[in-house]
C-alpha positions in Angstrom: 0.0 0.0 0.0 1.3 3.4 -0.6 1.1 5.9 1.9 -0.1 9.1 0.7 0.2 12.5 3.0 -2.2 15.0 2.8 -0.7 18.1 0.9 -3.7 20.2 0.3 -7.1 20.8 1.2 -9.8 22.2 -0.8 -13.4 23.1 0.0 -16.3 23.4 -2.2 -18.2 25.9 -1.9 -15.0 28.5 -0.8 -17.9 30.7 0.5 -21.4 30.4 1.8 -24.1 33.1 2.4 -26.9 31.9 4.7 -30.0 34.4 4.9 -32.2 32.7 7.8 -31.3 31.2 11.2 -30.9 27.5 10.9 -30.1 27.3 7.2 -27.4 24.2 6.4 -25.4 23.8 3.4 -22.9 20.9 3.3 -19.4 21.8 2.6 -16.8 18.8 0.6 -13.2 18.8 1.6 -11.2 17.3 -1.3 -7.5 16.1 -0.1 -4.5 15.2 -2.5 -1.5 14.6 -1.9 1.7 16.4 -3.5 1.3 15.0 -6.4 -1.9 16.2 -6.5 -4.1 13.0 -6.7 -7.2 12.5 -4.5 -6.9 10.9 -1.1 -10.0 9.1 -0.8 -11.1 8.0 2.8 -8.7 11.1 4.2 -9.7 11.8 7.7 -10.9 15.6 7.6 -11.5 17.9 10.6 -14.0 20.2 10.8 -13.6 23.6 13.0 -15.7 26.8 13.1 -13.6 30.2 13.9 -17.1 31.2 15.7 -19.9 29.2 16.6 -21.9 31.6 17.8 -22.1 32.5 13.9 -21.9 29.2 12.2 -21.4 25.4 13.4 -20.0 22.5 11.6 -21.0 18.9 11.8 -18.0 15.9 12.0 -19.8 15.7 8.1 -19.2 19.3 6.9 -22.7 20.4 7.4 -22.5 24.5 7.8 -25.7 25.4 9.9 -26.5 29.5 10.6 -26.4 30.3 14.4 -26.7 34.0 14.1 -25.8 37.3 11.8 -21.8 37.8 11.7 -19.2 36.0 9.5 -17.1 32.9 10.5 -14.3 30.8 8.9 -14.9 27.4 8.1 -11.7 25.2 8.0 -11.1 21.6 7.2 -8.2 19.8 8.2 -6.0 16.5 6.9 -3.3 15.7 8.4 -1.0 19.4 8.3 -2.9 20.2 5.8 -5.9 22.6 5.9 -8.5 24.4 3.8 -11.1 26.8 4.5 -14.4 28.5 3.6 -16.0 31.8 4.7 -19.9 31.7 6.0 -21.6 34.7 5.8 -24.7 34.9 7.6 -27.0 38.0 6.9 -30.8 37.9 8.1 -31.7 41.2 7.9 -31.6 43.6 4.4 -29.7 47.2 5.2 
C-alpha cells in the first residue's frame, strides 16, 4: 500500500451566504497529496472560527447560528482548507 500525506485541502463551496437562522449547506473537503491525486477516505476535521455564527457537523454540514461572519476550516493531516460563511438575516 502506498502511503499518501495530505498536501492540500480544498473546499467546495469556498464561501457560503446563509440568509435565515438555521439554514445548512454541506461543505466537501477534497484532499491530494503532493502529487496532486485525490486521497480518498482522508480523515478531515472540521472547526468553526465562531460558533456563535456558524457550526459544523464531523460531516461538513455548515448550519447559521446568528448574523456575523465565521471561517470554516477543514483539516487532513498538516494540511488545511477553508471557507468563509456569511450569515445576513436582515436587508440594510
Amino acid at each position: 500500500t502506498v502511503n499518501q500525506t495530505a498536501a492540500s485541502v480544498t473546499l467546495s463551496p469556498t464561501s457560503v451566504t446563509f440568509n435565515s437562522i438555521g439554514a445548512a449547506a454541506t461543505l466537501v473537503a477534497t484532499v491530494r497529496d503532493a502529487g496532486g491525486n485525490i486521497i480518498s477516505g482522508a480523515t478531515v476535521t472540521w472547526a468553526t472560527s465562531s460558533s456563535s455564527v456558524a457550526t459544523v457537523s464531523a460531516a461538513g454540514l455548515v448550519t447559521a447560528v446568528a448574523d456575523g461572519t465565521a471561517t470554516i476550516t477543514a483539516t487532513s493531516g498538516s494540511a488545511s482548507g477553508a471557507a468563509t460563511v456569511t450569515v445576513q438575516t436582515t436587508s440594510y
